[in-house]
Residue frames as qw, qx, qy, qz and C-alpha x, y, z in Angstrom:
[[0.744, -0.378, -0.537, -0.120, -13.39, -12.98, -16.66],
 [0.095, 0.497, -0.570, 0.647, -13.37, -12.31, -13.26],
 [0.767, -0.344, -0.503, -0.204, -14.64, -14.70, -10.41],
 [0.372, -0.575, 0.671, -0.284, -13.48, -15.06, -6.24],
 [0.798, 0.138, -0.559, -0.180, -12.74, -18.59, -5.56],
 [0.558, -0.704, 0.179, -0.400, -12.42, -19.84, -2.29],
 [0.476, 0.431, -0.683, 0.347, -9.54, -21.73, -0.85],
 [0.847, -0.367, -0.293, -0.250, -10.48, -24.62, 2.04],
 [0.717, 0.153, -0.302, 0.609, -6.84, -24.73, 3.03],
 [0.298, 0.176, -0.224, 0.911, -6.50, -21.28, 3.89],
 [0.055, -0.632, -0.773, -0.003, -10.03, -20.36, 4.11],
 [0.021, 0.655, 0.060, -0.753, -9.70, -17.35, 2.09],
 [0.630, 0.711, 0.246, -0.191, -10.79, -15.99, -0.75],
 [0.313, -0.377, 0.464, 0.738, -8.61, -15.40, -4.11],
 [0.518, 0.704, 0.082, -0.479, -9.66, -13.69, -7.42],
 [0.605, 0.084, 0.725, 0.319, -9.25, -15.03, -10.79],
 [0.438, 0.735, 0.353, -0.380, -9.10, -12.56, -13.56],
 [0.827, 0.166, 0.361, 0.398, -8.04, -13.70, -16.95],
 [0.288, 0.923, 0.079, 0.244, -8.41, -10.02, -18.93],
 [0.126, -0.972, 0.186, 0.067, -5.31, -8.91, -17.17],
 [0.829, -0.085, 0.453, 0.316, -3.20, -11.08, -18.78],
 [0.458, 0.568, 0.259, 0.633, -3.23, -8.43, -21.77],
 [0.166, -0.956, -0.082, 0.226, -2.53, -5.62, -19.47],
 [0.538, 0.810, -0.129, 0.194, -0.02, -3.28, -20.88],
 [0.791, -0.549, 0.009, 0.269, 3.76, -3.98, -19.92],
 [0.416, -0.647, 0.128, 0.626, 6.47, -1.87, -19.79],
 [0.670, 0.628, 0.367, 0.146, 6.14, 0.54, -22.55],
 [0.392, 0.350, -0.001, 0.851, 8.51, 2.96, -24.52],
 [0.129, -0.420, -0.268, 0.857, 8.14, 6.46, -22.81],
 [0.229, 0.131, -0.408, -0.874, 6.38, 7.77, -25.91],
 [0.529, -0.283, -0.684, -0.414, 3.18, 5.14, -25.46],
 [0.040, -0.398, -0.729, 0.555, 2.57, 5.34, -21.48],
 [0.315, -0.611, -0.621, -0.376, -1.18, 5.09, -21.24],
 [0.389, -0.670, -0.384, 0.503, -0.38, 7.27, -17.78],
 [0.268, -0.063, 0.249, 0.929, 0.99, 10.15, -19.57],
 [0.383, 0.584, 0.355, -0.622, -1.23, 13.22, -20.34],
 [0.657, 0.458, 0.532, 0.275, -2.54, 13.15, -24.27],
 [0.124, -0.521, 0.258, 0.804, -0.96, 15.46, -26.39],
 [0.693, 0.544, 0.139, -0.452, -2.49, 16.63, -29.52],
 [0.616, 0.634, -0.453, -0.120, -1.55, 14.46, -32.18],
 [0.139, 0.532, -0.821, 0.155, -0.04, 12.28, -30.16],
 [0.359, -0.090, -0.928, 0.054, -0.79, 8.40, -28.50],
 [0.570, -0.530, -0.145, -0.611, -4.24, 8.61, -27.16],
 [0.125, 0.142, -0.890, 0.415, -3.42, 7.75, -23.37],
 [0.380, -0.403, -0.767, 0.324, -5.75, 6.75, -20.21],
 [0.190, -0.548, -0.167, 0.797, -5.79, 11.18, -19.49],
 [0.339, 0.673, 0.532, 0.386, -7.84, 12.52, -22.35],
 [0.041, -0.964, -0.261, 0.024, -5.98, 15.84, -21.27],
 [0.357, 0.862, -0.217, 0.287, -3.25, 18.27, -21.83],
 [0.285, 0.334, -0.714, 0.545, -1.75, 18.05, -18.72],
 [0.752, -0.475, -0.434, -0.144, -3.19, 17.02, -14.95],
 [0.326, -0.663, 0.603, -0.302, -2.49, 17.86, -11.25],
 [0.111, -0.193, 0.972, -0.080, -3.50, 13.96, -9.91],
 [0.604, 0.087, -0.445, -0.655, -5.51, 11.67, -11.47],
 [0.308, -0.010, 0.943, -0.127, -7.86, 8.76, -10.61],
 [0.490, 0.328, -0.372, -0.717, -9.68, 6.18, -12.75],
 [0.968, -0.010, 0.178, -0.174, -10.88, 2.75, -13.19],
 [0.390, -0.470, 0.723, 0.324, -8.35, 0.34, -13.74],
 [0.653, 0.394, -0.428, -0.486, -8.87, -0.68, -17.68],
 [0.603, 0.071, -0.793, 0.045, -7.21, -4.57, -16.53],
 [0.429, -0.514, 0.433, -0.603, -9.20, -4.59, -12.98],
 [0.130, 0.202, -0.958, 0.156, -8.64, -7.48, -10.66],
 [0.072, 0.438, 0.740, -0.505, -12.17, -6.67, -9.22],
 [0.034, -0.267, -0.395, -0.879, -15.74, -5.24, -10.89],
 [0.490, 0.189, 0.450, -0.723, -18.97, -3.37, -9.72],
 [0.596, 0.374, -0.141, -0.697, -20.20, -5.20, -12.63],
 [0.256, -0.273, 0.911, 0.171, -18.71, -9.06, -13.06],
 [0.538, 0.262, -0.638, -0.484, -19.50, -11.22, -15.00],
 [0.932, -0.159, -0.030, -0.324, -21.44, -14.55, -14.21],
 [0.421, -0.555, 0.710, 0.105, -18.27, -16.91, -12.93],
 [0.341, 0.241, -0.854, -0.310, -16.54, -19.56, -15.52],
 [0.335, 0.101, -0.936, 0.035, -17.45, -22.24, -13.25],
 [0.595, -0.599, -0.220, -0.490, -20.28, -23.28, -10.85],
 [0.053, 0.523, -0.662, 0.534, -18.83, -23.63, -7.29],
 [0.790, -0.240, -0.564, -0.027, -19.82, -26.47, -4.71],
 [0.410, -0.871, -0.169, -0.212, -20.04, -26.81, -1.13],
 [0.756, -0.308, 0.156, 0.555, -15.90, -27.69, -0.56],
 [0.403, 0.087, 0.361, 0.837, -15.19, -24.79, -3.92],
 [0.177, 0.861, 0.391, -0.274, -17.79, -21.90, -3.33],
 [0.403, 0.191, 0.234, 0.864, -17.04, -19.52, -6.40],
 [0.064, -0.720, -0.236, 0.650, -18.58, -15.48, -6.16],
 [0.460, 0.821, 0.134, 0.311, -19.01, -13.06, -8.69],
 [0.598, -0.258, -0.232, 0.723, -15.82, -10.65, -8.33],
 [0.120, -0.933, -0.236, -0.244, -17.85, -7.57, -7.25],
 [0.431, -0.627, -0.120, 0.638, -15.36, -4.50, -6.00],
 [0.310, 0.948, 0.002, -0.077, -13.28, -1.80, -7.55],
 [0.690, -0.209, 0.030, 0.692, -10.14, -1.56, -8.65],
 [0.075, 0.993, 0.092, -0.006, -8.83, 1.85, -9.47],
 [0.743, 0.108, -0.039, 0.660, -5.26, 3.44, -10.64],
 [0.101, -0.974, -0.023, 0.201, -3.92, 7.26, -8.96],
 [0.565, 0.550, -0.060, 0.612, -1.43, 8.97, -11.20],
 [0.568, -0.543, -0.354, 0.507, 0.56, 10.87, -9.15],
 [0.261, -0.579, 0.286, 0.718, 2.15, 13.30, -11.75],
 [0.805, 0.574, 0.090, -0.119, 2.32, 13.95, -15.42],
 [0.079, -0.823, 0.562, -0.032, 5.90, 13.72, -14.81],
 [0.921, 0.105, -0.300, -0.224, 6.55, 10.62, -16.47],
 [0.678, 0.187, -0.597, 0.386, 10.14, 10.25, -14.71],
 [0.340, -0.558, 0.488, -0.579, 9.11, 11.35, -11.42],
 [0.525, -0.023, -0.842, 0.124, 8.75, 9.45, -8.55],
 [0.529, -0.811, -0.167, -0.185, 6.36, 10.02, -5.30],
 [0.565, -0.667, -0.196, 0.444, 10.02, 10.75, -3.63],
 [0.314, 0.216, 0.268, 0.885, 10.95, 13.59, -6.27],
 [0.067, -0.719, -0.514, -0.463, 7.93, 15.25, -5.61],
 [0.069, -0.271, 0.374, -0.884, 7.41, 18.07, -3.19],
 [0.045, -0.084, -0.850, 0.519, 5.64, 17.78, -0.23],
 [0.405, 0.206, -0.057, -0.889, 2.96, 19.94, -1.81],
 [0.611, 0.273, -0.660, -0.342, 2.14, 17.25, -4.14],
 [0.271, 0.104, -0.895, 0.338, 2.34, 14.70, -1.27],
 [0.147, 0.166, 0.623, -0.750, 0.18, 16.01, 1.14],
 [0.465, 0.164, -0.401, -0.772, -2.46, 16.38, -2.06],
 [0.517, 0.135, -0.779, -0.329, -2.18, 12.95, -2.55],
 [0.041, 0.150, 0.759, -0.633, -3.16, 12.22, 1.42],
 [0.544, 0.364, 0.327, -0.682, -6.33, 14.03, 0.31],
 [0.666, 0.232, -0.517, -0.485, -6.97, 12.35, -2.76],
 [0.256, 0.227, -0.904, 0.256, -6.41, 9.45, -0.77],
 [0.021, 0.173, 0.797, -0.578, -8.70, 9.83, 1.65],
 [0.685, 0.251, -0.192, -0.656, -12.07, 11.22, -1.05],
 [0.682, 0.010, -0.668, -0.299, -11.60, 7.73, -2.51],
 [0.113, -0.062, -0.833, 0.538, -11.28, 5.90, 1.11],
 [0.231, 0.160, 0.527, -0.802, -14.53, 7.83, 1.92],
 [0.625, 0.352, -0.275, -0.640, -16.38, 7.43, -1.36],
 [0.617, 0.135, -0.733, -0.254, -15.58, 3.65, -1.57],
 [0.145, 0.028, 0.785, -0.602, -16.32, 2.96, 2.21],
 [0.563, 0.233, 0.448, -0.654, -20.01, 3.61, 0.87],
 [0.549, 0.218, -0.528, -0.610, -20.51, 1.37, -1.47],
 [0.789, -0.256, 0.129, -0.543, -22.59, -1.57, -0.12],
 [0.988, 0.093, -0.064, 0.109, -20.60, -4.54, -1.57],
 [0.575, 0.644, -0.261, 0.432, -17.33, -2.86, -0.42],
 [0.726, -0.677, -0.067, 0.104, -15.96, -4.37, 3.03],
 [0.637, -0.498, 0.120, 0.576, -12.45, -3.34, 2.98],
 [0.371, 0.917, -0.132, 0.064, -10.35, -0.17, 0.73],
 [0.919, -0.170, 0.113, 0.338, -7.27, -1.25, 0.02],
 [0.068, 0.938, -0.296, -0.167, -4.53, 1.72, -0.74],
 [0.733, -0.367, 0.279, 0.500, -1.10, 0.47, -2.06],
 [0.369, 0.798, -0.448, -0.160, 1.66, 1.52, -4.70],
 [0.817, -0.195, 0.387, 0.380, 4.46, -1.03, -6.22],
 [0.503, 0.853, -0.110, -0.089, 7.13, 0.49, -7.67],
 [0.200, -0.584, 0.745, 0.255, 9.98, -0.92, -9.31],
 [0.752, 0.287, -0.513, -0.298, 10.53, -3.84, -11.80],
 [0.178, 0.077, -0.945, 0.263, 11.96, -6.07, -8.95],
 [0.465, 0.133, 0.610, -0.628, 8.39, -5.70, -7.52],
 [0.352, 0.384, 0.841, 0.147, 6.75, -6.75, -11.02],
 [0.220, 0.649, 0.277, -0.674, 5.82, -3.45, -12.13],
 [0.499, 0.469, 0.630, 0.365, 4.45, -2.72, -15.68],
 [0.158, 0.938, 0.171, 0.257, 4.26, 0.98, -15.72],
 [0.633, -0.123, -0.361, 0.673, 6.78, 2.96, -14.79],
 [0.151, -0.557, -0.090, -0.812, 5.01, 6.06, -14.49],
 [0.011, -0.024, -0.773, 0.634, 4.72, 6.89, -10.97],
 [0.557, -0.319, -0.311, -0.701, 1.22, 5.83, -9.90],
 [0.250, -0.089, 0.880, -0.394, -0.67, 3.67, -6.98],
 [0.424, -0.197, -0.730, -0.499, -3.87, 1.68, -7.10],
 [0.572, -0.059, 0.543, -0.613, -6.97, 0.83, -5.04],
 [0.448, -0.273, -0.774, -0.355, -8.92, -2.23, -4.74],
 [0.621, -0.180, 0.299, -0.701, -12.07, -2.11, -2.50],
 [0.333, 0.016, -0.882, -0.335, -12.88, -5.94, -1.86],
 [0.595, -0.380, -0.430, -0.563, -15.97, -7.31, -1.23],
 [0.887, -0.385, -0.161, 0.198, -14.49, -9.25, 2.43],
 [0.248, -0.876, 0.396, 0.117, -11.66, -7.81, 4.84],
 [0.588, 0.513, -0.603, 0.165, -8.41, -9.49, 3.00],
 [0.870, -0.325, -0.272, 0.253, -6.56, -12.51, 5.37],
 [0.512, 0.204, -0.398, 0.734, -3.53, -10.22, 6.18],
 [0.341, -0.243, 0.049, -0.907, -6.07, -7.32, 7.60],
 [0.670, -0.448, -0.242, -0.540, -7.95, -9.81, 9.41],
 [0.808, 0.017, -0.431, 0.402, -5.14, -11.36, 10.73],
 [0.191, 0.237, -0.235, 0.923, -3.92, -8.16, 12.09],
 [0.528, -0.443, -0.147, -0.709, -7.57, -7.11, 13.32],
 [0.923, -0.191, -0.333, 0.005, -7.32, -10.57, 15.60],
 [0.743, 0.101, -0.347, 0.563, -4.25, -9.66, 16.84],
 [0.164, 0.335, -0.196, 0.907, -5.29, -6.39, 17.72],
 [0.741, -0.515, -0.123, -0.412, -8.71, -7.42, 19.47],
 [0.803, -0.325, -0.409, 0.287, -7.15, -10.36, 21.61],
 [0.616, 0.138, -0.277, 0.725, -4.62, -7.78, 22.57],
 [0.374, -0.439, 0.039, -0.816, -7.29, -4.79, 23.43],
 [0.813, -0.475, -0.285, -0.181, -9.38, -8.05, 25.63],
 [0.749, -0.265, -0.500, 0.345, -6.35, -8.69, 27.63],
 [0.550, -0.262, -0.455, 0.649, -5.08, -5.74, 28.31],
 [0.034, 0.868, 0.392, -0.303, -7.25, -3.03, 27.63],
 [0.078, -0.791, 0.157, 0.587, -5.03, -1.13, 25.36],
 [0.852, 0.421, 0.181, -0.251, -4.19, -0.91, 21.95],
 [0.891, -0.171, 0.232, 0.351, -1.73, -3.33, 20.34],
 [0.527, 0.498, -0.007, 0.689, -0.04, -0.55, 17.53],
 [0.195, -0.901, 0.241, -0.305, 0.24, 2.06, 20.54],
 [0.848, -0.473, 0.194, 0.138, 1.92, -0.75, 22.81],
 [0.830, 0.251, 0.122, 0.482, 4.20, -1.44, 19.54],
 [0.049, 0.937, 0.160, 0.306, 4.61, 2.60, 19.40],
 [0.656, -0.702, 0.196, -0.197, 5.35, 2.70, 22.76],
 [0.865, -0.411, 0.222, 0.185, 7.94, 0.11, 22.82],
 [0.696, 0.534, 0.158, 0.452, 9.95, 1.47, 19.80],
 [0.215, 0.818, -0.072, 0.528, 10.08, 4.56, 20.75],
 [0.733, -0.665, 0.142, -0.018, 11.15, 3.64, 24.24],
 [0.903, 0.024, 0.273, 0.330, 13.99, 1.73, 22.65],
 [0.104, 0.881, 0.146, -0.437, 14.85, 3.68, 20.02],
 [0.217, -0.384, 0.703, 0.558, 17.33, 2.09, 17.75],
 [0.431, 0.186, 0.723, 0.506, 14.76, 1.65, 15.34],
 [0.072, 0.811, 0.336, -0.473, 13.51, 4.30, 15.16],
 [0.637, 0.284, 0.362, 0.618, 14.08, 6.07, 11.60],
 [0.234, 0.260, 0.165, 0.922, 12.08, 9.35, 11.83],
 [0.046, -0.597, -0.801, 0.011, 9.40, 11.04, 13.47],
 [0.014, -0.368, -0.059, -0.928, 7.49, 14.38, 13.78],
 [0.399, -0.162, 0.287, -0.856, 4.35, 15.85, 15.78],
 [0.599, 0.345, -0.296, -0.659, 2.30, 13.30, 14.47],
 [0.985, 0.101, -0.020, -0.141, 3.73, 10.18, 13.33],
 [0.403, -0.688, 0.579, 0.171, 6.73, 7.98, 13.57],
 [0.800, 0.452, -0.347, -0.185, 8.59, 5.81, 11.12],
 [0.559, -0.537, 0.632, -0.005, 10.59, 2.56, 12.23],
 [0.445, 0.303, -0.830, -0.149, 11.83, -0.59, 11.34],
 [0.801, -0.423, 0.017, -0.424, 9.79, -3.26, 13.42],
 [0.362, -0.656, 0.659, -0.068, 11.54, -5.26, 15.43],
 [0.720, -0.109, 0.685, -0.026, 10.11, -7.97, 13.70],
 [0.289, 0.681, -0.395, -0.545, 11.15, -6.84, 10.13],
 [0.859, 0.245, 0.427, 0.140, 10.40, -9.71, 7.63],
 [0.526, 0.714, 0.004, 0.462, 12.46, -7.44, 4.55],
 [0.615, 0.030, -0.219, 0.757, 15.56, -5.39, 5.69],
 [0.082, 0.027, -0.012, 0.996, 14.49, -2.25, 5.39],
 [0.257, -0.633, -0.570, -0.456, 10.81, -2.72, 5.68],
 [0.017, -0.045, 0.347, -0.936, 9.30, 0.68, 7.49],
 [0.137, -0.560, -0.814, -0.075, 6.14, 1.21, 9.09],
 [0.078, -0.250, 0.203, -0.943, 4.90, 5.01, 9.67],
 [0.336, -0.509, -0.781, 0.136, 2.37, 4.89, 12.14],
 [0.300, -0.801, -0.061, -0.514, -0.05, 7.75, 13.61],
 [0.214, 0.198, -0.709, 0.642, 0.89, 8.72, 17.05],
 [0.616, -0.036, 0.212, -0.758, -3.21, 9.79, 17.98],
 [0.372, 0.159, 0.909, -0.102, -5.23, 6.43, 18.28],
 [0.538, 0.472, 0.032, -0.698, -7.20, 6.48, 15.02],
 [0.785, 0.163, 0.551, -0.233, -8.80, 4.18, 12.35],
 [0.589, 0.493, 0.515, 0.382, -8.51, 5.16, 9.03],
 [0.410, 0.208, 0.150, 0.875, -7.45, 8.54, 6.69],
 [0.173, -0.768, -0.438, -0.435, -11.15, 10.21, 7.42],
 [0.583, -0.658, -0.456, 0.138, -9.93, 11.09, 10.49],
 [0.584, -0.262, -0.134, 0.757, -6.69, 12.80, 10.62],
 [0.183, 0.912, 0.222, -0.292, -6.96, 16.44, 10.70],
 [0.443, 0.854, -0.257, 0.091, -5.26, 18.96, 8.30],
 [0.237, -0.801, 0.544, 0.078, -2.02, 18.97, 10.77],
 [0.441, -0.423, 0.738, 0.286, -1.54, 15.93, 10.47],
 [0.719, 0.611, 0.226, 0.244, -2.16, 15.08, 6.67],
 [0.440, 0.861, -0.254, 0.016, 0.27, 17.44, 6.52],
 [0.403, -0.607, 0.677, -0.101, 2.81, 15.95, 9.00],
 [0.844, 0.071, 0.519, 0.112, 2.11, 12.48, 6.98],
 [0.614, 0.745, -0.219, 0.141, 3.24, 14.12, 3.53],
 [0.032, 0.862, -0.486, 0.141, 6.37, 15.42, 5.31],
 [0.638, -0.350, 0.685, 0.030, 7.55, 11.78, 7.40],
 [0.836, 0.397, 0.339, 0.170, 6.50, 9.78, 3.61],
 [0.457, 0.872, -0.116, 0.134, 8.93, 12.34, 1.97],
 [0.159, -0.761, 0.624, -0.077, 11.66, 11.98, 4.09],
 [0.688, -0.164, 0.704, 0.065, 11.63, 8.13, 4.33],
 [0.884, 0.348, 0.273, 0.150, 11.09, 7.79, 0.64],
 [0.292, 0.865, -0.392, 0.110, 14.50, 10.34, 0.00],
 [0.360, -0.603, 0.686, -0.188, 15.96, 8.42, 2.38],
 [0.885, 0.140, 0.442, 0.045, 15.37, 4.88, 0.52],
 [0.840, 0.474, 0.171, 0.201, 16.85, 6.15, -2.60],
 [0.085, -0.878, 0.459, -0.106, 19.95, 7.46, -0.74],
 [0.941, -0.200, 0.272, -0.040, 20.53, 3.91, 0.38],
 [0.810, 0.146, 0.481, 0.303, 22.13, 2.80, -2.76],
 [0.026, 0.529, -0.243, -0.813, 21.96, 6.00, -5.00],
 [0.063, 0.184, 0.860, 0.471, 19.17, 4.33, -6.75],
 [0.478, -0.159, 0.058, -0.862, 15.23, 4.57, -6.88],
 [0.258, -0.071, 0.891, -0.367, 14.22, 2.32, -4.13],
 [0.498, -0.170, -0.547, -0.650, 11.78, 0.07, -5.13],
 [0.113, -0.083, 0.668, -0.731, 8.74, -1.10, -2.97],
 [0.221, -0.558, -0.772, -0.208, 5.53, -2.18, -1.57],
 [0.056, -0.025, 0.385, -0.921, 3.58, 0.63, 0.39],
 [0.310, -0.390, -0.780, -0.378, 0.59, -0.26, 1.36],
 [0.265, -0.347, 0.090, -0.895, -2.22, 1.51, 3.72],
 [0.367, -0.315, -0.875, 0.029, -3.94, -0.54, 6.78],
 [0.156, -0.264, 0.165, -0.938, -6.76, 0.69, 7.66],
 [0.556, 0.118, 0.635, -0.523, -10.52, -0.38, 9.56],
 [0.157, 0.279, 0.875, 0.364, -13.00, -2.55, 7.25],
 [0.317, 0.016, -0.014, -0.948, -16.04, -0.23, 6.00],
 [0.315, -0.338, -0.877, -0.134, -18.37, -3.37, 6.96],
 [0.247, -0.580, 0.072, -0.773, -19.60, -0.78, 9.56],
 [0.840, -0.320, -0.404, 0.170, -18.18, -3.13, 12.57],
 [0.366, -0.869, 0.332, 0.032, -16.60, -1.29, 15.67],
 [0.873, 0.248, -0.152, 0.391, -13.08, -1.41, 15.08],
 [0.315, -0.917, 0.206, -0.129, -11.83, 1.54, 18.05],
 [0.761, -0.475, 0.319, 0.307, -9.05, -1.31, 18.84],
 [0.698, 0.195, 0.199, 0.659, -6.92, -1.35, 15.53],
 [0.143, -0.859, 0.046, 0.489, -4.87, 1.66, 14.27],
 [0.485, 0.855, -0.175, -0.047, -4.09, 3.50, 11.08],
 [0.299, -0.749, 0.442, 0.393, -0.41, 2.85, 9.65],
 [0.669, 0.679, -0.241, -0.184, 1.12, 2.50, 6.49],
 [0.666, -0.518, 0.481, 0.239, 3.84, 0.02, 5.83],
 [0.456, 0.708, -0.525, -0.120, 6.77, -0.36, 3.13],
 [0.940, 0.017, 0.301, 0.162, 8.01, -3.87, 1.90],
 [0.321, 0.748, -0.548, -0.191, 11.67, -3.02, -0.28],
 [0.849, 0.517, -0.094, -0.063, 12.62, -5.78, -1.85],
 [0.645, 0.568, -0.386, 0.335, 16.32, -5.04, -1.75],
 [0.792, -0.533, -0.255, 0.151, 18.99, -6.18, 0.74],
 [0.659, -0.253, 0.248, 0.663, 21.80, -4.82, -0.55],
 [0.350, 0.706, -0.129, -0.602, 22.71, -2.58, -3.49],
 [0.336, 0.147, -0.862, -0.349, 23.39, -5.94, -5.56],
 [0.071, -0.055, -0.981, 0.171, 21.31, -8.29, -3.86],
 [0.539, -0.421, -0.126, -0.719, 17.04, -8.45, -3.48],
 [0.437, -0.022, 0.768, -0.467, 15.10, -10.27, -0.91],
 [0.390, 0.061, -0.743, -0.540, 13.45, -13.17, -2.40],
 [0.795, -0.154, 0.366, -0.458, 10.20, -14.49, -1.05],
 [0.405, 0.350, -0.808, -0.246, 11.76, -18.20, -1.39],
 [0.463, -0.213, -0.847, -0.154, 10.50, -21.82, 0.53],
 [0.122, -0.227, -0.634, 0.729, 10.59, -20.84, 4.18],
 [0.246, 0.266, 0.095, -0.927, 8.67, -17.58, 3.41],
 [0.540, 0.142, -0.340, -0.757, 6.31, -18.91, 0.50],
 [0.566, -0.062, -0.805, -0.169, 5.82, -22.47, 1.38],
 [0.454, -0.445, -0.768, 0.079, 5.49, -21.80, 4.71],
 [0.254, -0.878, -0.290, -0.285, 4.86, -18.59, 5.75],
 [0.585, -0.663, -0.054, 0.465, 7.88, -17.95, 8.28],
 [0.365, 0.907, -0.145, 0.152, 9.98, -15.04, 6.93],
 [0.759, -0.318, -0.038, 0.567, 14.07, -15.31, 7.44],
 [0.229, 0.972, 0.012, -0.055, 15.53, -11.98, 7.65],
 [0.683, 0.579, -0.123, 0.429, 19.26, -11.40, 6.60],
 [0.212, 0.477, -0.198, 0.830, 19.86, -8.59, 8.70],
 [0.380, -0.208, -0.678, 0.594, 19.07, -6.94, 11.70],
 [0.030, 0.905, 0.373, 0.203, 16.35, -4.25, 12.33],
 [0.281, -0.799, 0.059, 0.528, 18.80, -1.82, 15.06],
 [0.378, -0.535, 0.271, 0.705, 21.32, -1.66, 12.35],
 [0.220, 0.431, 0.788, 0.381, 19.30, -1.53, 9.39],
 [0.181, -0.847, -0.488, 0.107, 17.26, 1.10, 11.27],
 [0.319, -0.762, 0.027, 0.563, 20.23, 2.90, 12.16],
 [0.456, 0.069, 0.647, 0.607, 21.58, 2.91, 8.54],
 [0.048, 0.713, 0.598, 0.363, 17.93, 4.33, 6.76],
 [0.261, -0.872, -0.333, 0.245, 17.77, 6.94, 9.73],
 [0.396, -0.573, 0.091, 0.711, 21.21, 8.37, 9.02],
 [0.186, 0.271, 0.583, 0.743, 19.81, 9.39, 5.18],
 [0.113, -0.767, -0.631, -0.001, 16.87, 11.30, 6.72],
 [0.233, 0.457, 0.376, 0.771, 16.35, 14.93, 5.66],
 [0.071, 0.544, 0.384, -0.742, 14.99, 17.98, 7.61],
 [0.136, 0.567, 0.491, 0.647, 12.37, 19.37, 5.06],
 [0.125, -0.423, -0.384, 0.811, 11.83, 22.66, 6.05]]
């Protein structure tokens, strides 16, 4: 069962889908359904020997081109929806103990293009107003696989963070004619203590207004919307900044940094959206090398985030693990 259900409080939408309650969780290495299929061996998700990168429906999706009639009938205070979208899972590797920062840039810069086919291919589908890109990896984040993979969901309606951000980035284009992630750009890199890494391309910081210690944002430096756009250079110049920041998380601690990474891009409602700007941001969990960040009352009950730490020295910390890749 999958259904949207609509929330009068917040006046957003949220999905309800029971089936994923039997989604597989952390199996043995010998049963990952990510793993290619060897003969004779545990029929996986990869009905092949081996694989460069793979994408597929998600088997426990949160979202369907096909739903099912909702449980319930909705009213005019509890409108319910069928939960029309996609969800979808990229394998990154058949390298069951890799991680997207073990890989080579080669492999990176792929995934940019695989990235951007599905972005372009789920932009057209009629009932599909926003493509959502992310990865979570680690068990402090909730993960069930540990095979290194990300997911898409396309949802029918621009998600509340992404529309939040869209709002913020119009009022800020009406007043002052310019746009609000170049201003932010602009004022980092003026500064510069948070700065973590940048190339031709793109830059990677800590925002000043870091809600997680270490949370980074890579951001284009060219004013652009979404992945269709960048050219070869940079796709390649994004492999090369994501490779250094993610070597440079699991230097931190001498661990493998877990995380949110997630991709903001325009809605594909086919609404002018010239003010906002591509960038990719990373939520870590951890504060310490004993300690996580917990989303506790402040943050979950009411929405204000309390950081721990500072971004400069936080910033300045991450930056000094950063890697020429040559």
């Amino acid at each position: 069962m999958s259904e949207l259900r609509w929330n009068p409080l917040l006046g957003e939408w949220l999905a309800t889908a029971t089936a994923r309650q039997d989604r597989t969780f952390l199996p043995p290495a010998d049963f990952c359904p990510l793993c290619p299929t060897k003969a004779g061996g545990f029929p996986t998700e990869v009905p092949e020997a081996d694989y460069d990168i793979v994408v597929f429906e998600n088997r426990f999706p949160s979202l369907s081109p096909n739903p099912p009639a909702p449980a319930i009938e909705g009213d005019d205070l509890y409108p319910v929806e069928k939960g029309f979208g996609e969800c979808e899972v990229i394998v990154y590797t058949p390298n069951h103990n890799s991680t997207l920062a073990r890989e080579p840039v080669e492999q990176i810069y792929k995934l940019v293009q695989v990235w951007t086919d599905r972005f372009r291919d789920l932009s057209k589908l009629e009932f599909v107003k926003y493509v959502f890109i992310f990865e979570n990896k680690g068990e402090a984040i909730g993960v069930t696989l540990h095979h290194p993979h990300g997911q898409i969901y396309a949802y029918p309606f621009v998600p509340p963070r992404i529309e939040r951000e869209l709002e913020q980035s119009r009022v800020h284009q009406e007043k002052t004619r310019r746009c609000l992630l170049c201003d932010i750009l602009s004022e980092e890199k003026s500064d510069g203590r948070r700065i973590v890494a940048e190339n031709e391309s793109f830059a990677a910081y800590i925002p000043f207004f870091a809600r997680y210690p270490y949370e980074t944002h890579i951001i284009a430096k060219r004013h652009l919307q979404d992945l269709t756009q960048l050219s070869e250079n940079e796709q390649t110049d994004l492999a090369l900044i994501l490779k250094q920041v993610l070597v440079a998380f699991d230097k931190l601690f001498d661990v493998s940094f877990p995380y949110m990474m997630v991709l903001h891009q325009q809605p594909t409602d086919g609404g002018d959206y010239n003010y906002y700007h591509f960038h990719i941001e990373f939520y870590p969990p951890m504060r310490s090398a004993t300690k996580l960040k917990y989303l506790a009352g402040s943050e979950t009950g009411a929405g204000m985030f309390i950081n721990d730490t500072l971004a400069e020295e936080k910033a300045a910390e991450l930056r000094g693990h950063i890697e020429q890749i040559v």
